[in-house]
C-alpha positions as a printed Julia matrix, in Angstrom:
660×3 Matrix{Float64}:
 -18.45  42.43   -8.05
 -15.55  39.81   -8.12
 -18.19  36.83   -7.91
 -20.99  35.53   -9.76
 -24.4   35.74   -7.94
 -26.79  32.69   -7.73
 -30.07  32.9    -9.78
 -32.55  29.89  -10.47
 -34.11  30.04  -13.87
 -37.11  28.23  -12.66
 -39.46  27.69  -15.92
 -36.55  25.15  -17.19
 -35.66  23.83  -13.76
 -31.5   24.64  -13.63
 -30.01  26.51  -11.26
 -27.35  28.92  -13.26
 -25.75  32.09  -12.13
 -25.52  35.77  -13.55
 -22.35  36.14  -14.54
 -19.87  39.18  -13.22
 -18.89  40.7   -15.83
 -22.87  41.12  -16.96
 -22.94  43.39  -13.87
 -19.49  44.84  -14.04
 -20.92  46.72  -17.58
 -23.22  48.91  -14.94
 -21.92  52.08  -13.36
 -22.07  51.16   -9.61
 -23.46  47.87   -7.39
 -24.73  48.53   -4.02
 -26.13  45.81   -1.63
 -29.08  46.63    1.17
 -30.18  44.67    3.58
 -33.99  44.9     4.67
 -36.09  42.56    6.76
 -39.25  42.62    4.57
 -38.7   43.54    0.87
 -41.94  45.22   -1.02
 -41.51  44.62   -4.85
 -44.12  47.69   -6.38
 -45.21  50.74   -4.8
 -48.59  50.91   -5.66
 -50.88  50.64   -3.12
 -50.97  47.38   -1.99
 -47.05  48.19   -1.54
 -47.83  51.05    0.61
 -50.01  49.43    2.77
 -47.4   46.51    3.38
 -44.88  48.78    3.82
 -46.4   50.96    6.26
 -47.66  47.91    8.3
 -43.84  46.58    8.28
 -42.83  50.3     9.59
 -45.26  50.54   12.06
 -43.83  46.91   13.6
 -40.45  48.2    13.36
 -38.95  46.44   10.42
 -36.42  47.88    8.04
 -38.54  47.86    4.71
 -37.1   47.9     1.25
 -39.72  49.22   -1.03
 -38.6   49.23   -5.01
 -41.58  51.13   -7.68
 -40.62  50.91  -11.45
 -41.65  54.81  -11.34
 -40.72  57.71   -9.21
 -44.39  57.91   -7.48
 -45.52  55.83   -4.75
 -49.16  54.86   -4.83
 -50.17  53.28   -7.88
 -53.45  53.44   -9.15
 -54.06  57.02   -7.67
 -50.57  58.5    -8.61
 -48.38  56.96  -10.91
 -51.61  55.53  -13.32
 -53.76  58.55  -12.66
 -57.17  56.82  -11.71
 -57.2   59.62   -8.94
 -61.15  58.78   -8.19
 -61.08  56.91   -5.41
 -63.38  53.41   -6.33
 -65.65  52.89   -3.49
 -68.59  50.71   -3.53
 -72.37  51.8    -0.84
 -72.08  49.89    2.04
 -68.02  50.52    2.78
 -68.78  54.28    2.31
 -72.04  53.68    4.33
 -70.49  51.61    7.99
 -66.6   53.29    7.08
 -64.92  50.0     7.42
 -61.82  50.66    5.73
 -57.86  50.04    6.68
 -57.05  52.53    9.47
 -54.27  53.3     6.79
 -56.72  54.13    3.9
 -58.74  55.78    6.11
 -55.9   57.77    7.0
 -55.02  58.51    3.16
 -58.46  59.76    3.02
 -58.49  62.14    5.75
 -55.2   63.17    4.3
 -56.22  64.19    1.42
 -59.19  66.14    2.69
 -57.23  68.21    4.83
 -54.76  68.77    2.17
 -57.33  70.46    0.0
 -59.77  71.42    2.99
 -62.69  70.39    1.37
 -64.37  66.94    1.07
 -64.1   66.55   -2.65
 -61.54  68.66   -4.21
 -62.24  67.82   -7.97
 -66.23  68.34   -7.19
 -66.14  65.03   -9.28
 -69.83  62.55   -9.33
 -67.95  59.4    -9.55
 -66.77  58.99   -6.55
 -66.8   60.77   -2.99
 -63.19  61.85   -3.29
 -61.54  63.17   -6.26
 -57.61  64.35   -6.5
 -54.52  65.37   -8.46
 -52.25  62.41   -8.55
 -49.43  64.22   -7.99
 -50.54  65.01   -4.37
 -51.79  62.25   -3.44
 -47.66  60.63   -3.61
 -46.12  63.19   -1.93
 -48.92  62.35    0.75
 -48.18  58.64    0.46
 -44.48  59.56    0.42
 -45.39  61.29    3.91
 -47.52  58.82    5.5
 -44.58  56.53    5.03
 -42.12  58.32    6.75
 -44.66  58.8     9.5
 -45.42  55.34   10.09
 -41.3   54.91   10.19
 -41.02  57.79   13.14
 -44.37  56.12   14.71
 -42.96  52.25   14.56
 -39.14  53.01   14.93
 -38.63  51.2    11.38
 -36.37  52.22    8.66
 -37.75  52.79    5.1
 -35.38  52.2     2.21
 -37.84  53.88   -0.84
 -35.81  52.85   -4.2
 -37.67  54.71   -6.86
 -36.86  54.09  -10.53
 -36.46  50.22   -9.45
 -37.31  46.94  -11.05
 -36.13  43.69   -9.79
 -34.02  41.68  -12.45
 -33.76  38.09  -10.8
 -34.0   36.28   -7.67
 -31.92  33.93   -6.3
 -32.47  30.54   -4.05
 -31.56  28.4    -2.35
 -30.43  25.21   -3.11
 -34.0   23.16   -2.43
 -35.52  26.48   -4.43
 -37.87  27.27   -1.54
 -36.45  30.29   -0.06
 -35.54  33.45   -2.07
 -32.17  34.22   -0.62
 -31.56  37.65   -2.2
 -32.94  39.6    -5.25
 -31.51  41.75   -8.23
 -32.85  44.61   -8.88
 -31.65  48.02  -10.86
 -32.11  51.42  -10.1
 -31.88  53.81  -12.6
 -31.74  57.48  -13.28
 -30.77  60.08  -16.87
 -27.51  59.75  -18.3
 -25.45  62.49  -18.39
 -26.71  64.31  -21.34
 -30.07  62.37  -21.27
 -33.52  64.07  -21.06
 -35.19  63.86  -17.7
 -37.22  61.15  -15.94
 -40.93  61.13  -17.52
 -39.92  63.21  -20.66
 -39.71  60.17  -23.09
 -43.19  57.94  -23.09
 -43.15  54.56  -20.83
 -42.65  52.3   -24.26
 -39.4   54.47  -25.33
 -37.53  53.19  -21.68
 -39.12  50.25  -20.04
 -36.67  47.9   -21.42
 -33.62  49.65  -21.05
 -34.65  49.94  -17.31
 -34.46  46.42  -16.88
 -30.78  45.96  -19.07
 -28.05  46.15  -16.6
 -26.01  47.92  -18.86
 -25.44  51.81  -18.88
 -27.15  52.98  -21.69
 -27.59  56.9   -23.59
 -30.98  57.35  -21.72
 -30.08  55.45  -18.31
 -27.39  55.09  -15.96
 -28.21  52.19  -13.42
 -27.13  51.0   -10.19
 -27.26  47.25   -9.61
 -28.9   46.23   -6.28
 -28.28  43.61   -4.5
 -31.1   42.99   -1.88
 -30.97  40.69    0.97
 -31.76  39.84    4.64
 -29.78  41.0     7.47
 -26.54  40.22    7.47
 -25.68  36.72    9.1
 -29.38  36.23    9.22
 -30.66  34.31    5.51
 -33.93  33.07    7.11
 -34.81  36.78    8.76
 -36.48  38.16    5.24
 -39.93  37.91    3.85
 -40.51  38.9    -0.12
 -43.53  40.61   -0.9
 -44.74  40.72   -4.53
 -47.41  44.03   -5.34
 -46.31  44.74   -8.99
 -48.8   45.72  -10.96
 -48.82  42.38  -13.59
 -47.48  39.84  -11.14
 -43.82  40.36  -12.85
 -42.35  38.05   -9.71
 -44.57  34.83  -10.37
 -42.76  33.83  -13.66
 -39.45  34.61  -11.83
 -40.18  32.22   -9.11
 -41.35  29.65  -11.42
 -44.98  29.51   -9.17
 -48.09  28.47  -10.41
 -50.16  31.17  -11.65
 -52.89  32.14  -14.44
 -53.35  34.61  -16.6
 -56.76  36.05  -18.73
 -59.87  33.88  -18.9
 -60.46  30.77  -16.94
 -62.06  27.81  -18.17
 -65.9   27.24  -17.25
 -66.26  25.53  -14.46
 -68.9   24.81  -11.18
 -66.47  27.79   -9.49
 -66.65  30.16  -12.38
 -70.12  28.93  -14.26
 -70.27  32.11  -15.94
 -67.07  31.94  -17.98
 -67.25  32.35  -22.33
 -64.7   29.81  -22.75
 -64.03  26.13  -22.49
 -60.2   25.72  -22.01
 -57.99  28.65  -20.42
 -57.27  32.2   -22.64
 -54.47  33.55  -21.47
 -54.1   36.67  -24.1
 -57.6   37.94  -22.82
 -57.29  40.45  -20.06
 -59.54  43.83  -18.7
 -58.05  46.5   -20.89
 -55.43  48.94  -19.93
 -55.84  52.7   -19.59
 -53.27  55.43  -19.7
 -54.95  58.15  -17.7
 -54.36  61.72  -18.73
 -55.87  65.28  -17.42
 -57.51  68.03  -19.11
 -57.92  71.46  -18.96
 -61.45  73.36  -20.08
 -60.62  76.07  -21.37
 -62.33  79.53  -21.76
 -61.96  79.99  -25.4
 -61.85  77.41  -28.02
 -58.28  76.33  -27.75
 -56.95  74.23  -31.13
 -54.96  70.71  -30.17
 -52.22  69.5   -32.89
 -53.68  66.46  -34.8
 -52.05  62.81  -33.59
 -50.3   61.97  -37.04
 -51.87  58.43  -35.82
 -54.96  59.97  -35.01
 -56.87  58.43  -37.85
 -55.71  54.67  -36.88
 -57.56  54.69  -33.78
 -60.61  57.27  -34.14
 -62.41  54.73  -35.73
 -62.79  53.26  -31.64
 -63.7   55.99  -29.51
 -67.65  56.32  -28.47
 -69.51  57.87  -25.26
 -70.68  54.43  -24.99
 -74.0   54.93  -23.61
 -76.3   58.27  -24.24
 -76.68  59.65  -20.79
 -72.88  60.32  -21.19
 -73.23  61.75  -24.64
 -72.61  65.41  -23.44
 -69.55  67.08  -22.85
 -70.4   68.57  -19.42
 -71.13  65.13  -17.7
 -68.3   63.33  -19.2
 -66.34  66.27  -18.38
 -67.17  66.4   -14.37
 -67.53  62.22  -13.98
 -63.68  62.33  -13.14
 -63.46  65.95  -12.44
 -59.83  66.41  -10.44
 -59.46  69.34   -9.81
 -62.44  72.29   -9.24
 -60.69  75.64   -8.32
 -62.64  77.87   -6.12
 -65.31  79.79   -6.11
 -67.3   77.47   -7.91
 -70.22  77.84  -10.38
 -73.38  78.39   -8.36
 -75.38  76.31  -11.21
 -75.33  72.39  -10.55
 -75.45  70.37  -13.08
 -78.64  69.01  -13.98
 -79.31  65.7   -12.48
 -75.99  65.77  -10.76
 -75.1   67.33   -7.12
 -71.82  68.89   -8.45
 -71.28  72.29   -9.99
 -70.96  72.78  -13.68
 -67.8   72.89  -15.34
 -66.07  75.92  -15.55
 -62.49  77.23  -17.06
 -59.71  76.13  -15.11
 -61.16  73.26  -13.96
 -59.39  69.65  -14.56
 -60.92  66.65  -15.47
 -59.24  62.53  -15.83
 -60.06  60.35  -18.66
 -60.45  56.94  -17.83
 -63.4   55.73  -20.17
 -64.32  52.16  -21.62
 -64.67  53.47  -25.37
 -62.13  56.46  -25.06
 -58.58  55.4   -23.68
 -59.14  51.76  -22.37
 -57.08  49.82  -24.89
 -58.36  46.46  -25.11
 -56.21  43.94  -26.78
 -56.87  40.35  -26.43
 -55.01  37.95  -29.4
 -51.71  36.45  -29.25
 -50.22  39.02  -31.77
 -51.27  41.82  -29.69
 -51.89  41.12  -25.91
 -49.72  43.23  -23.59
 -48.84  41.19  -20.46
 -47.21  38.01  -22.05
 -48.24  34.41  -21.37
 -45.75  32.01  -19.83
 -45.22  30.54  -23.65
 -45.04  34.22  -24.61
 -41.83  34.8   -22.34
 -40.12  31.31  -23.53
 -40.15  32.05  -26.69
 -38.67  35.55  -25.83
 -36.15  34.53  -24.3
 -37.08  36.19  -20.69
 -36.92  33.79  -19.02
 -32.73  32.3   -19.57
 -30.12  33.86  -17.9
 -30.36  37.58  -17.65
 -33.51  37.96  -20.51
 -36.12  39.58  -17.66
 -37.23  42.75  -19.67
 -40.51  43.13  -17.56
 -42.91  40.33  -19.0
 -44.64  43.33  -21.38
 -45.58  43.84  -24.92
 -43.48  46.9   -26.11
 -45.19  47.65  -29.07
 -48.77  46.96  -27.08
 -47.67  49.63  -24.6
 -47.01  52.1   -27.61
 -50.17  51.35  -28.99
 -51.75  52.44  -25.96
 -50.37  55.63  -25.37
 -50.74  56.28  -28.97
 -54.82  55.13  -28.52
 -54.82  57.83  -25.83
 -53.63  61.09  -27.57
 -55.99  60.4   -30.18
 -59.0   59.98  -27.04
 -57.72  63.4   -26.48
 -58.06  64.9   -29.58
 -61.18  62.74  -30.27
 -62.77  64.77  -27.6
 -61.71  68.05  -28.84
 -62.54  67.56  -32.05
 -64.24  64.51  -33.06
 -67.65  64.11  -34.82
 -67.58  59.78  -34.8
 -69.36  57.54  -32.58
 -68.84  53.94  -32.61
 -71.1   52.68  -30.48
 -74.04  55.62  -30.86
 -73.71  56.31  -34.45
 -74.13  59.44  -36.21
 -74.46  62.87  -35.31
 -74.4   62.26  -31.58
 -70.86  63.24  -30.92
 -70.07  66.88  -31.97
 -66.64  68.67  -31.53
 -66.22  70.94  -28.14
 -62.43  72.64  -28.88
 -62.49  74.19  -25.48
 -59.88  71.45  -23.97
 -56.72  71.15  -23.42
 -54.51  68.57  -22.37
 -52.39  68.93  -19.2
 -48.98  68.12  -20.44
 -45.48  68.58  -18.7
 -43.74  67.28  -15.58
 -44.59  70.08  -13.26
 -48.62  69.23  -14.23
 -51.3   66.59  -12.44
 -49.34  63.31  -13.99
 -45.94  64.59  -13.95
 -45.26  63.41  -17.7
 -44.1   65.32  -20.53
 -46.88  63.85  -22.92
 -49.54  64.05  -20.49
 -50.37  60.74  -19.76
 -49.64  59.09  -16.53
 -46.33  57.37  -15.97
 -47.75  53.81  -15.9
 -51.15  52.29  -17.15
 -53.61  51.56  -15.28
 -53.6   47.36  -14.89
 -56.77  46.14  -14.11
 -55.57  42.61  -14.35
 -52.65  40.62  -14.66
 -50.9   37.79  -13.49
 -53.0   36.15  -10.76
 -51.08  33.51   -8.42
 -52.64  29.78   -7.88
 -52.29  29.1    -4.54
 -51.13  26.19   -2.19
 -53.23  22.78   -2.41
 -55.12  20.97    0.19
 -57.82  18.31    0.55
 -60.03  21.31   -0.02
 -58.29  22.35   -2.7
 -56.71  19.92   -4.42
 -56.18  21.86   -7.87
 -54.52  24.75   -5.64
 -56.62  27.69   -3.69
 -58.23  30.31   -5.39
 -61.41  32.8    -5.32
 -63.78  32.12   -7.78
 -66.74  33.69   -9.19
 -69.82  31.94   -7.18
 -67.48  33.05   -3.92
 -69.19  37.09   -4.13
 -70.75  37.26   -7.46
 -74.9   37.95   -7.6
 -76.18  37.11  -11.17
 -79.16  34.76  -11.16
 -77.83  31.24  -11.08
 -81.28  29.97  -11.77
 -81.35  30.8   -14.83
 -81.42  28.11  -17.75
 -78.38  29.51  -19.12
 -76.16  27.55  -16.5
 -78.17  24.37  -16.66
 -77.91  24.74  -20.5
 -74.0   24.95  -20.55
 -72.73  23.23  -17.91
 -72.85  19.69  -18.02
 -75.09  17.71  -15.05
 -72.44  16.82  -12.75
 -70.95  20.04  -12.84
 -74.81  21.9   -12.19
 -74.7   20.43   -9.17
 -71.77  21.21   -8.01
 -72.52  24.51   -8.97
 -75.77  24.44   -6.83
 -73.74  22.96   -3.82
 -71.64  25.75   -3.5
 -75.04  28.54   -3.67
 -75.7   26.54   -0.67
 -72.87  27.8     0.93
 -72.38  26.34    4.53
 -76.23  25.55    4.4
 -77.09  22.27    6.33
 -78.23  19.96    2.84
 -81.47  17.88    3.81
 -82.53  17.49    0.08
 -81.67  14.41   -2.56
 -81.27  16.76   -5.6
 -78.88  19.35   -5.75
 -81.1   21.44   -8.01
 -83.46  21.91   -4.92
 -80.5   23.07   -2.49
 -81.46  26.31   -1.5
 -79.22  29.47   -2.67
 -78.04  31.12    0.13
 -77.63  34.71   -0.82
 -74.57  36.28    0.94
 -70.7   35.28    0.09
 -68.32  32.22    0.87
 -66.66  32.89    4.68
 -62.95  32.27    4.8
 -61.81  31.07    8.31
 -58.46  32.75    7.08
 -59.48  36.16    6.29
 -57.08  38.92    6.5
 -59.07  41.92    5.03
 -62.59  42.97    3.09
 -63.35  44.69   -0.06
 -66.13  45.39   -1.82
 -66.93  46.48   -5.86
 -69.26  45.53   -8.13
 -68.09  42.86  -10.71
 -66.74  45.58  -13.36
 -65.35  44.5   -16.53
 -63.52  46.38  -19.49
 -63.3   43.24  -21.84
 -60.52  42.72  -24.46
 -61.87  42.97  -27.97
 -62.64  39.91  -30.58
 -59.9   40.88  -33.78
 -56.79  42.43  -33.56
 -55.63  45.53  -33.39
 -58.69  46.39  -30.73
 -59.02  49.84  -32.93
 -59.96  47.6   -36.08
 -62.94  49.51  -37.05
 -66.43  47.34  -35.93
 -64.48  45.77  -33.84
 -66.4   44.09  -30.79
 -66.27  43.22  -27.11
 -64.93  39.32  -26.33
 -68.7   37.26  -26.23
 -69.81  36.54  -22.87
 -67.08  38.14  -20.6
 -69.39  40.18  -19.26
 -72.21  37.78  -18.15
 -71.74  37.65  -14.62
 -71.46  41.88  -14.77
 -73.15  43.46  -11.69
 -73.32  43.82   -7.99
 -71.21  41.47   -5.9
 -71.77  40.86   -2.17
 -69.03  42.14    0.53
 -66.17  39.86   -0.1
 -63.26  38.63    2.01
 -59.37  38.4     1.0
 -58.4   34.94    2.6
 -54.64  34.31    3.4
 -54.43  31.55    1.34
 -54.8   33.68   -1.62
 -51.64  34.91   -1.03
 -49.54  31.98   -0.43
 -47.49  30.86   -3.4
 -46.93  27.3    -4.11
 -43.55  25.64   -3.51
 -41.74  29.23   -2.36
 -41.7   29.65    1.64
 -41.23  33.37    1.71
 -43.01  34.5    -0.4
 -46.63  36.62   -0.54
 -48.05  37.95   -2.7
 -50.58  40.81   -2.63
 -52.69  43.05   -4.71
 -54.01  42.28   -8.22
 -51.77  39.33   -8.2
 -53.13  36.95   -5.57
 -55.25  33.76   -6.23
 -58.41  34.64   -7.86
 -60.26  34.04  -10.74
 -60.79  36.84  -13.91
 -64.5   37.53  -12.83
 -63.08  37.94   -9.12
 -60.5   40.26  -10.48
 -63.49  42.53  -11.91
 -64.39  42.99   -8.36
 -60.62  43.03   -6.28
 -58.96  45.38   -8.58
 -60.03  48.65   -6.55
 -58.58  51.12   -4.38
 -59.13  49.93   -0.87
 -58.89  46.16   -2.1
 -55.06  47.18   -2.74
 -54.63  48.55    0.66
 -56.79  45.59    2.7
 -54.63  43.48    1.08
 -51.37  45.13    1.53
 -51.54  45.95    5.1
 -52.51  42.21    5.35
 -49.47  41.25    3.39
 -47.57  43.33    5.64
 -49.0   42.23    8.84
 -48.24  38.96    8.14
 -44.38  39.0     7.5
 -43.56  41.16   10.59
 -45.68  38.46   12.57
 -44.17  35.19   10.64
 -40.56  36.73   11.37
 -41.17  37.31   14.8
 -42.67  33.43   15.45
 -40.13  32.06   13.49
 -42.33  30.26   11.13
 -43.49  30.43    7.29
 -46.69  32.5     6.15
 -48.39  28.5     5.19
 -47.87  27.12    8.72
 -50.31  29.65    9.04
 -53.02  27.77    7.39
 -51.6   24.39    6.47
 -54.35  22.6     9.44
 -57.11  24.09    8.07
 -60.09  23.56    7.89
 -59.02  22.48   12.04
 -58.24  25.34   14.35
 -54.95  27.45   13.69
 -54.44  29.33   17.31
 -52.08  31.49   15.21
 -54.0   32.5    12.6
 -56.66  33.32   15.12
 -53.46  35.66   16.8
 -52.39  37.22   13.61
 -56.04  37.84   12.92
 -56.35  39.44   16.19
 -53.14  41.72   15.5
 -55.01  42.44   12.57
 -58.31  43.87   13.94
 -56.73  45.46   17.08
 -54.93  47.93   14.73
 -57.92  48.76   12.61
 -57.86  46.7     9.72
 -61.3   44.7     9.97
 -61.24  40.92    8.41
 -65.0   40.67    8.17
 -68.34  43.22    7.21
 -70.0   44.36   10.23
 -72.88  42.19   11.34
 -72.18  39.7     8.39
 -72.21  36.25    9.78
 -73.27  32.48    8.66
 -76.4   33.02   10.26
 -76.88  36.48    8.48
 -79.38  36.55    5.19
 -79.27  40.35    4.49
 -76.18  40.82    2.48
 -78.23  41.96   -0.62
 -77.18  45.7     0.6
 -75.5   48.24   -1.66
């Protein structure tokens, strides 16, 4: 390129520019132009691009692997999470619903893996090339164009001069250098930062992207962030948090008094297994005996090698065993049959210090130097992503052949050498180690949204918005102080007409906070996997973080309000998936499967409909809490092509949302 191209450094404020002869050091430079640009294909980036198709829109969709979907492809949690009462009414995105179907015709049966866990259980592998297909169907269907950039992460953005529009982004595309092993033979750790290095390297060749609106068009383009950590909120220099929030009337339930950002659910690199008919003999981790000193069944009624075995069964050839196992309506395990790992005490790796956490901290990525001119390596801890895949092998061979339990003690866990792990590109998740291509994230960056009189510290969900713990108990009156205990009790009273004196009396009203602005549902229990107290997480007696998982249980139906989605200061930009405005606890709950597409087909939704009224995503919902005849439009759009906005039957004046 003969010029240099704008980018705004925005955590010190100056705008610089990316000089040429950075990007003249890559192999090629390509520019596309695309009317809504999806940064991450998991599934929230699905969802949002297949609801930009279906309008028509030309779609640029960039995935740091070479799988679209996410969470049940590229990070192997191929068990679809799915709480009673969704399964129950089947109030799901038409597009989830449609991967669902999908899937069970694929296999022609309603749950290939025979798995207990969940009602549908899969090979990841599948279920991208089925994403990958859905995808080009919705393009046909909508008369949109789909430009999929696999092997993609976005370097920079660039602004305008006031900083509030994103005028084009950065990104690099890479694929092996001549002479280089294949895609997915090296582990995530050996590559990630290469990927991101616009030079040519021995492992990668790259081509720099340059992606922008239509031509001659600048405000005709809508940026849609659905990475798994949130990697575009530090770029854009928006307010966002990251790990534990502070205690507060909105999240009462919280273990800490000021904000810990190195504290975040632990990761998981999924792998698959084989059983085996004879006793089959893994090769011993050289690492092995750093981390075995971790790895428990956790609780006892998993402390058997069948049950752990079929919880996340994949893959059950048939015929099938005519013997069920007992206390479970699937078949016992048999040879050939695959089973994902994806356990709390076996690959979750759980670090939560500032000498070990994986997703940095804003002062993490200052002092790194990612965020000056050209530093963006991804916002991750290398060494922390090494760590993890190493923690996983040894799971693996733990399972095999351990006889150590760190949570049940002695002689509980006893070897069972009839596995064997799944590993090579052609096998369920298309690595050469076995493990999937990307971690599963259950939590990362989370964006603080626009302010309002309502909001005056910015919008986000909190905790006593869906959680159900018992908020009469001492506890809260105990540790917060007075002032904020009644605050606390005058949000349990929800929209509740207040005829008392003393907030302690105001009724709780047992059902969620409403959102005028809702753009989808989800529902999951509040589910955490809680970093650990000392560093490394393997440290032997090493503990759970105190008190993260107080407010732990069932949470009611919740909503995904627009507002959660709206960055501060940046006009178009949204933000989707695990990375919109909520708080940790919240997280526990909007991390799962359908969350990811309710939210992305929302995100989606909502740029075709901004770019075709000519206005920003907050216009939207800057008048609230007064009517907003366009939001009640969009929302209309919304339900009209199957994505609901609210729980059936679930209303202010309901009281029965104490359902599964």
């Amino acid at each position: 390129m003969g010029r240099a191209i704008g980018l705004w450094i925005g955590s010190i404020g100056l705008a610089v520019s990316l000089g040429s002869a950075a990007i003249a050091n890559a192999a090629t430079q390509s520019t596309l132009t695309c009317e809504i640009l999806v940064v991450g294909g998991g599934l929230s980036g699905v969802a949002a691009a297949e609801a930009g198709l279906l309008a028509g829109r030309t779609v640029c969709l960039t995935e740091i692997t070479d799988w679209l979907g996410g969470q049940v492809s590229s990070q192997g949690t191929s068990a679809l999470d799915e709480a009673g009462l969704q399964q129950t009414l089947q109030v799901y995105p038409q597009g989830y619903q449609r991967f669902r179907d999908r899937l069970r015709q694929f296999y022609g049966r309603e749950n290939p893996g025979d798995c207990w866990v969940s009602q549908i259980c899969f090979l990841p592998r599948d279920a991208a090339q089925l994403l990958e297909a859905q995808l080009r169907e919705a393009e046909q269907r909508g008369q949109g164009k789909l430009h999929w950039l696999p092997n993609t992460v976005v370097k920079s953005l660039q602004f305008d001069r006031d900083r509030r529009w994103i005028e084009s982004v950065t990104a690099i595309q890479h694929r092996p250098a001549t002479g280089a092993p294949p895609l997915n033979t090296l582990p995530l750790s050996a590559w990630i930062e290469d990927a991101y290095r616009l030079e040519d390297s021995k492992l990668l060749e790259k081509n720099v992207l340059q992606l922008q609106p239509p031509a001659g068009q600048p405000q005709r383009w809508l940026v849609i962030e659905a990475t798994e950590t949130g990697e575009l909120l530090p770029l854009a220099d928006v307010p966002y948090r990251l790990g534990l929030d502070p205690r507060s009337p909105g999240n009462p339930s919280s273990p800490v008094t000021q904000p810990d950002p190195y504290c975040t659910q632990g990761f998981t690199y999924t792998f698959a297994m084989e059983q085996t008919p004879e006793a089959y003999q893994p090769e011993r981790p050289a690492f092995y005996d750093r981390y075995a000193p971790y790895f428990s069944y956790e609780l006892s009624r998993f402390a058997n090698p069948d049950t752990l075995f079929t919880y996340r069964r994949i893959w059950a050839p048939q015929p099938r065993s005519p013997q069920l196992q007992p206390g479970r309506n699937v078949t016992l395990p048999q040879p050939g049959d695959w089973s994902m790992q994806n356990w709390t005490w076996g690959n979750d790796y759980r670090p939560g210090t500032s000498g070990d956490n994986l997703i940095l901290s804003a002062e993490q990525l200052r002092a790194s130097g990612q965020l000056e001119l050209g530093g963006w390596l991804g916002g991750l801890r290398t060494e922390t992503l090494q760590r993890g895949e190493e923690h996983a092998l040894s799971f693996f061979y733990w399972l095999s052949q351990g006889n150590t339990d760190s949570q049940l003690g002695p002689n509980v866990k006893q070897p069972f050498p009839f596995y064997r792990l799944l590993q090579g590109i052609d096998q369920p998740m298309g690595t050469a180690n076995g493990l999937s291509k990307y971690p599963y994230i259950r939590e990362g960056r989370r964006l603080i949204g626009r302010s309002s009189p309502t909001y005056p510290q910015g919008f986000s969900l909190v905790e006593t918005d869906i959680a159900r713990p018992d908020y009469t108990d001492p506890l809260y009156q105990e540790t917060l102080s007075p002032q904020d205990y009644a605050a606390l009790r005058q949000r349990l009273a929800r929209e509740a007409i207040l005829q008392r004196n003393s907030e302690a009396s105001l009724p709780i009203v047992p059902r969620p906070r409403l959102f005028p602005d809702s753009v989808g549902i989800t529902q999951y229990a509040l589910d955490f996997h809680p970093c650990l107290t000392q560093s490394p997480p393997e440290k032997p007696g090493n503990t759970e973080r105190a008190g993260v998982r107080l407010p732990q249980g069932l949470a009611y139906p919740g909503q995904i309000p627009l507002r959660a989605m709206i960055p501060q200061r940046v006009d178009n930009l949204l933000v989707t998936g695990k990375a919109i405005a909520f708080s940790y606890s919240v997280a526990a709950a909007y991390r799962v499967h359908s969350f990811e597409w309710s939210s992305g087909v929302a995100a989606g939704t909502v740029a075709d409909f901004v770019l075709q009224q000519k206005i920003t995503p907050a216009e939207l919902v800057d008048d609230l809490p007064r009517q907003e005849p366009q939001l009640e439009a969009l929302q209309r759009r919304l339900v009209n092509a199957g994505n609901p906005i609210a729980f059936p039957g679930t209303t202010l004046l309901d009281r029965n949302w104490l359902r599964p």
